[in-house]
C-alpha positions as CSV (number, residue, x, y, z in Angstrom):
1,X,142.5,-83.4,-142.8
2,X,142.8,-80.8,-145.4
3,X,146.9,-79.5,-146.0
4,X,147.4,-75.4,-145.7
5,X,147.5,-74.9,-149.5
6,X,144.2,-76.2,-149.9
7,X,142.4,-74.6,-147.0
8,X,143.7,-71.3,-147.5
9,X,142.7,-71.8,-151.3
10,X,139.1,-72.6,-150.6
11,X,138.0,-70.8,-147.6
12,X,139.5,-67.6,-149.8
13,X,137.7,-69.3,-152.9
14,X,134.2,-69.5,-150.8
15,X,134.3,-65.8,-149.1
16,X,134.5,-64.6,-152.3
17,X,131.6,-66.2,-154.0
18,X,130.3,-65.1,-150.5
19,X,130.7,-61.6,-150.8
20,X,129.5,-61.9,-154.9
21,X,126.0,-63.1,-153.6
22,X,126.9,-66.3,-155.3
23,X,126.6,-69.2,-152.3
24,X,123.0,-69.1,-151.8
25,X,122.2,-72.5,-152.0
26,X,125.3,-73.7,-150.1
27,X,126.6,-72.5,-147.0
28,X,130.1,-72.0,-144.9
29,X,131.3,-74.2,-142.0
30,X,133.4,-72.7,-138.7
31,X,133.8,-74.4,-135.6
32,X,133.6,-72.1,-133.3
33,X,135.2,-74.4,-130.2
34,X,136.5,-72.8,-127.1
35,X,140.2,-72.0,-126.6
36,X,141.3,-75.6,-125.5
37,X,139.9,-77.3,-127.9
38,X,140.3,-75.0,-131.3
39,X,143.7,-76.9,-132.5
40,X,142.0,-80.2,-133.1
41,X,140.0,-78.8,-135.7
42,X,142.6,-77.0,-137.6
43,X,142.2,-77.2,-141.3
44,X,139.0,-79.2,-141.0
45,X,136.4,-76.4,-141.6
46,X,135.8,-73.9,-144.5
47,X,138.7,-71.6,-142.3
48,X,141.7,-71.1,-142.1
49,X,143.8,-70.5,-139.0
50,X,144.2,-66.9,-138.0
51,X,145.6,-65.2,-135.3
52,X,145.9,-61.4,-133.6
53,X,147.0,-59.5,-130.0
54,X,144.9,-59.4,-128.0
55,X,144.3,-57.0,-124.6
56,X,141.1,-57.2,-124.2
57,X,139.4,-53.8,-125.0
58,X,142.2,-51.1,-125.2
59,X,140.7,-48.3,-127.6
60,X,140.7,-46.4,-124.2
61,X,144.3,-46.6,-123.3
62,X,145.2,-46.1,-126.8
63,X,143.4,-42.7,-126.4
64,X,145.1,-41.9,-122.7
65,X,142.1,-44.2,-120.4
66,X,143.1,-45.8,-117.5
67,X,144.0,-49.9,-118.7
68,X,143.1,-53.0,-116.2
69,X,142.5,-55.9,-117.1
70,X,141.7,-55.7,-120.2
71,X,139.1,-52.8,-120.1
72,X,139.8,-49.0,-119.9
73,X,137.6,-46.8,-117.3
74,X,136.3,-43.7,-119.1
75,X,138.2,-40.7,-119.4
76,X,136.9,-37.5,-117.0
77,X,135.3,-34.4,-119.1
78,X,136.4,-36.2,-122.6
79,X,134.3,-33.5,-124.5
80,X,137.0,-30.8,-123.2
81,X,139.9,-33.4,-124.1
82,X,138.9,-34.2,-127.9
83,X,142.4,-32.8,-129.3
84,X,143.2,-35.9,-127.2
85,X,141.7,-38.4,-129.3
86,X,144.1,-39.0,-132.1
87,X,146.3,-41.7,-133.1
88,X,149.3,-41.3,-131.5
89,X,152.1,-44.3,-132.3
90,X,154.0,-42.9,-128.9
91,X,150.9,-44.0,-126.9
92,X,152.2,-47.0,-125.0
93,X,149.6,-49.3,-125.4
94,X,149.7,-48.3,-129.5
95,X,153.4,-49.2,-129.1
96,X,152.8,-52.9,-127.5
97,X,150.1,-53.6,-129.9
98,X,152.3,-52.9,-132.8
99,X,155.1,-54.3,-131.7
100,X,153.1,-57.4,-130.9
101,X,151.2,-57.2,-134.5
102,X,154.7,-57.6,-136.2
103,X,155.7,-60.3,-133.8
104,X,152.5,-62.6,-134.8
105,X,153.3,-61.9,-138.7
106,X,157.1,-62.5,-138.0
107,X,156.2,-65.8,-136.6
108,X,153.3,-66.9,-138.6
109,X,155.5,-66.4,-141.7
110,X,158.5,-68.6,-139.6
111,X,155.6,-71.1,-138.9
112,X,153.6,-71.0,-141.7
113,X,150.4,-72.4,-140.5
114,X,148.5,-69.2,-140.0
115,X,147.6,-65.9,-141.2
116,X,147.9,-63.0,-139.1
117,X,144.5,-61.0,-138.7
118,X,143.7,-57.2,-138.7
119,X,143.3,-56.6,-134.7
120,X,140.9,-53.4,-135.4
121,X,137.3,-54.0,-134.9
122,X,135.5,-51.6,-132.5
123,X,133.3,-49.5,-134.5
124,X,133.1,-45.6,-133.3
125,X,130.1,-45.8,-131.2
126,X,131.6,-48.2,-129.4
127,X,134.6,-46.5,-129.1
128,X,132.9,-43.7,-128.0
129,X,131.4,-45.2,-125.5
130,X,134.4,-46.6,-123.7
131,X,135.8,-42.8,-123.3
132,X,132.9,-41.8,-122.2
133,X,131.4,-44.3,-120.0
134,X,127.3,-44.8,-119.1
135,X,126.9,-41.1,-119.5
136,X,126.6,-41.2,-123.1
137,X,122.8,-42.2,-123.0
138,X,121.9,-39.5,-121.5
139,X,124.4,-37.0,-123.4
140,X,122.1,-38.5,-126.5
141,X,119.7,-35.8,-125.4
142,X,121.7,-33.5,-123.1
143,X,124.7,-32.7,-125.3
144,X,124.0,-33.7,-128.8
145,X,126.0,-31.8,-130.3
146,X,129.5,-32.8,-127.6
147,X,128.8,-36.7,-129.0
148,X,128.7,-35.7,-132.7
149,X,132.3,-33.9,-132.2
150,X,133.4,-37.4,-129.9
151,X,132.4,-39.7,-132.8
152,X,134.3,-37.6,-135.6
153,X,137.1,-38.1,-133.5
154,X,136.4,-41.6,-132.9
155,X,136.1,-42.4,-136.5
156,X,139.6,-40.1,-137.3
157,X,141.4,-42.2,-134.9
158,X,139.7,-45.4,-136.2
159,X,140.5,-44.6,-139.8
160,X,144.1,-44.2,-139.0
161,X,144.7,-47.5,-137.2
162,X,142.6,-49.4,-139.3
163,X,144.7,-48.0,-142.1
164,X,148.3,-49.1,-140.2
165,X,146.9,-52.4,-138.3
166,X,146.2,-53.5,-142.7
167,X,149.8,-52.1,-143.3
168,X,151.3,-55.1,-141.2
169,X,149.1,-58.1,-141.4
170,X,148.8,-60.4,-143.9
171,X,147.5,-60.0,-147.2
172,X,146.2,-62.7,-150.0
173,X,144.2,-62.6,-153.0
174,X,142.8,-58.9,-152.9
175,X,141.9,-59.5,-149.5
176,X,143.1,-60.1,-145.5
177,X,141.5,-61.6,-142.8
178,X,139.4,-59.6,-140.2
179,X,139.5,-60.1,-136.6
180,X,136.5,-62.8,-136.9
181,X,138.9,-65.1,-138.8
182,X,137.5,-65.4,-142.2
183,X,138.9,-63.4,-145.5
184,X,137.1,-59.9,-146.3
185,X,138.4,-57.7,-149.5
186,X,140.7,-55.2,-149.2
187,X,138.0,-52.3,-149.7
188,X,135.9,-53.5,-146.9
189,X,136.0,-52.4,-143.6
190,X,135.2,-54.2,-140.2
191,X,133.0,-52.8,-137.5
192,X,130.9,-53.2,-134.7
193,X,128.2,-51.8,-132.6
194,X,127.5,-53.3,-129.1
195,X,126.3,-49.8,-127.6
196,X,123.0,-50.3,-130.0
197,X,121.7,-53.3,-127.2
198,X,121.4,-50.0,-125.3
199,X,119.9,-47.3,-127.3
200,X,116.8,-46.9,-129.9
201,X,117.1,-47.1,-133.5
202,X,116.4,-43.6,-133.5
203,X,120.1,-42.9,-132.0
204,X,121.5,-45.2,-134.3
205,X,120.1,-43.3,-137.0
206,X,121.0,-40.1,-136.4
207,X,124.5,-40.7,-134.3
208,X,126.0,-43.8,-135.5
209,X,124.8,-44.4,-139.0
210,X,126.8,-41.2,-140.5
211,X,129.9,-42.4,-139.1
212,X,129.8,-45.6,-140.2
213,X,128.7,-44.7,-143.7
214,X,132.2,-42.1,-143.5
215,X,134.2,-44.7,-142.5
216,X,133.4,-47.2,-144.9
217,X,133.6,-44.7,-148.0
218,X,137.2,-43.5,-146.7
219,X,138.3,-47.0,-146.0
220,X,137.2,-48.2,-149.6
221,X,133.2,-48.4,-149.7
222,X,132.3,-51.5,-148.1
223,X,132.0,-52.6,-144.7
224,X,130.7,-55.8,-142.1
225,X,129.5,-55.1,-138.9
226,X,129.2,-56.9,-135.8
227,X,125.7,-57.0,-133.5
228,X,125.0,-58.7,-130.4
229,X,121.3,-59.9,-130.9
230,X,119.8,-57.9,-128.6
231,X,121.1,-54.8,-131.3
232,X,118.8,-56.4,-133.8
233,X,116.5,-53.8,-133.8
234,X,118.6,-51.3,-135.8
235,X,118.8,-53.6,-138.3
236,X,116.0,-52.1,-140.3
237,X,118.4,-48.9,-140.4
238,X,121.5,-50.8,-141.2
239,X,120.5,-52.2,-144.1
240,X,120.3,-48.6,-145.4
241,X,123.8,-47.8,-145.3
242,X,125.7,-48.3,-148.1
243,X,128.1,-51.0,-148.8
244,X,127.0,-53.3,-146.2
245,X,128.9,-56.3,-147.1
246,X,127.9,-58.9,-144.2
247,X,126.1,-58.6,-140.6
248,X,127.1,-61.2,-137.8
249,X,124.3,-62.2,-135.4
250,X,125.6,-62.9,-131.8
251,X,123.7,-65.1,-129.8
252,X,123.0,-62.9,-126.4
253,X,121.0,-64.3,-123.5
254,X,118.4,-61.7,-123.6
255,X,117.5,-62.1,-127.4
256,X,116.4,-65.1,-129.5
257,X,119.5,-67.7,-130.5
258,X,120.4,-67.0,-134.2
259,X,118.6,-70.0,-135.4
260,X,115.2,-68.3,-134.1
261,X,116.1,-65.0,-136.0
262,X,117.5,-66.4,-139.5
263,X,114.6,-65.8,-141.3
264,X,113.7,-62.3,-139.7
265,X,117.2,-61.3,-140.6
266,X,117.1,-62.5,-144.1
267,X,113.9,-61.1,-144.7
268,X,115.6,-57.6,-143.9
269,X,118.5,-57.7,-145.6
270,X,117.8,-59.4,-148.6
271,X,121.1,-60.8,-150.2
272,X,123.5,-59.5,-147.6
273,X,125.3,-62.6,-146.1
274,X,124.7,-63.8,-142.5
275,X,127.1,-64.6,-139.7
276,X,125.7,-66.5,-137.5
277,X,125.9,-68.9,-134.1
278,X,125.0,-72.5,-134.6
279,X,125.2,-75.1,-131.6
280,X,125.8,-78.3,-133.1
281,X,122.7,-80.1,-132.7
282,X,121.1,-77.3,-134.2
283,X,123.8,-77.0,-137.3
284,X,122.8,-81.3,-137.8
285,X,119.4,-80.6,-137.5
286,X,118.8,-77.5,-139.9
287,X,120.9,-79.4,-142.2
288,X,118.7,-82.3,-142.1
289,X,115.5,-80.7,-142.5
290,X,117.1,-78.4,-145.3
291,X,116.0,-75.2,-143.7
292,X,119.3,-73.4,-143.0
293,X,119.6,-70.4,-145.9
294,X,122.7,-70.1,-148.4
295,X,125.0,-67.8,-148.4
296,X,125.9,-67.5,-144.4
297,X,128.7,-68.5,-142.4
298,X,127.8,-71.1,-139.7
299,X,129.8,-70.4,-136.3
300,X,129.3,-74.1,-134.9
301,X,129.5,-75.0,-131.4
302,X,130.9,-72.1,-128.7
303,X,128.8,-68.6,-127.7
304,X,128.0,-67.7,-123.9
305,X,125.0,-69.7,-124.2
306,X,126.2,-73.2,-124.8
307,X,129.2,-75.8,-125.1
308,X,127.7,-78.4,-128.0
309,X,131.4,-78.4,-129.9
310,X,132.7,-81.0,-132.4
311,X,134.9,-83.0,-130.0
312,X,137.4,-84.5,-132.6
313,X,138.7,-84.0,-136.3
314,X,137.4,-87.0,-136.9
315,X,133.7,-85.7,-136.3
316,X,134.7,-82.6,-137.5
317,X,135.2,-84.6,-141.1
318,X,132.4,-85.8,-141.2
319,X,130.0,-82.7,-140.6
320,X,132.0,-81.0,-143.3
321,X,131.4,-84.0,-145.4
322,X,127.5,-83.5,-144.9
323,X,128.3,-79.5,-145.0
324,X,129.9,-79.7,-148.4
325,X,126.6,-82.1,-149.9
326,X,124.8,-79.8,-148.3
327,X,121.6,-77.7,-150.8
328,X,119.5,-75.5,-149.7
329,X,115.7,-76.5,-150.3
330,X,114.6,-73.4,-151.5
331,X,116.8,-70.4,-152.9
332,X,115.3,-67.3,-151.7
């Protein structure tokens, strides 16, 4: 088992030749293990332990939604309550998260076994969406104009507690750790966009992609972003924008598994480093037959499709063993 110095050292070490385009004919380990069976593996991967609040989804109750159980109902005639949407530090569920975010980075300096990570990752469509409720889809075509003024205000709230969520966690090397767990620089911006499983590339285009492409250039110019599978057809758009740093591929019921879509993906987005789902068998496998690209995180084990998890740190070792001797066949 690696000690914290050293893990922290390389997995910081590795994301950056990540980010550089400079891995691709070696790849990055994470065992992605459910809850109750995460500390086994700790500092036996290519990560380091990381940490964040969490309440579920609460961009709506920051913004003044109704908050149960973890997910905020929409907010009635939003598009007459946009002054509404605006960070506000006196919000109460602003107030526990913050209060919670120092608590983490309090402790995990007292502890010193983990880095606190930035809570913020909801990108503005998605955030938009949670206000708004299923009515957005059609207000693609019925009120155009409403959801271009509900985005700007998504992404003027977003920018401001992206900004204070990086004020308070941890920073190392130029760089901090994102709400996936693994070390981004500190011009690059995390985001998502689940709402895409549910709307053309079309919408993406001409809603989404200009608010993203704000973001990112006021938050420093680069950005990752989060996609459940069945978003993968914006991809062809998303490769557009610029700064794209790294697009994770979620593995979603309705979609092919990543290892299906690896080389689709690659072949649309070129050098941009891949995220992506593994189950173990198919982690062994691809590295046995030498067809699993450079460059790309491997998230081993645990997605909503399957449970085939490293069950010790003992096994753990020695797939990281094979991981680390690991070259890719041909470079693309």
């Amino acid at each position: 088992m690696k000690n914290r110095n050293d893990c922290l050292v390389n997995h910081v070490n590795k994301m950056k030749l990540l980010f550089q385009h400079e891995l691709k004919d070696k790849i990055i380990i994470h065992f992605n293990n459910p809850p109750d069976k995460r500390e086994i593996i700790k500092f036996t991967d290519d990560f380091y332990p990381s940490t964040y609040p969490g309440f579920g989804n609460p961009y709506g109750a920051f913004l003044g939604a109704d908050f149960t159980d973890g997910w905020s109902a929409p907010i009635k005639d939003i598009y007459d309550k946009l002054d509404s949407v605006v960070y506000d530090e006196n919000n109460y569920m602003m107030k526990k998260m913050l209060a919670a975010l120092n608590d983490y980075r309090s402790k995990s300096h007292a502890q010193n076994d983990h880095i606190v990570s930035n809570p913020c990752a909801n990108g503005p469509m998605d955030v938009a969406e949670t206000l708004r409720g299923p009515d957005i889809y059609s207000d693609f075509y019925d009120r155009p104009s409403d959801v271009v003024k509900l985005l700007k205000a998504c992404e003027n709230f977003l920018f401001r507690y992206y900004q204070k969520c990086k004020s308070i966690i941890d920073h190392v090397d130029g760089g901090f750790f994102c709400w996936q767990g693994f070390w981004i620089p500190d011009n690059c911006y995390s985001t998502s966009d689940d709402v895409a499983t549910n709307y053309s590339p079309d919408c993406f285009k001409t809603f989404t992609m200009p608010v993203i492409e704000s973001l990112a250039k006021r938050l420093g110019g680069m950005f990752w972003i989060h996609l459940e599978g069945s978003a993968a057809h914006i991809v062809d758009n998303l490769s557009k924008i610029k700064g794209l740093a790294l697009v994770q591929y979620t593995n979603n019921p309705k979609w092919p598994r990543g290892s299906e879509m690896i080389d689709v993906l690659k072949t649309k987005l070129g050098d941009v480093p891949l995220k992506i789902l593994l189950s173990k068998t198919e982690l062994l496998e691809g590295m046995a037959q030498r067809i699993l690209p450079g460059n790309c995180i491997y998230d081993v084990g645990y997605d909503a499709e399957c449970m085939d998890c490293v069950e010790s740190p003992e096994e753990a070792g020695e797939i990281m063993k094979m991981a680390n001797k690991y070259r890719v066949k041909n470079i693309l």
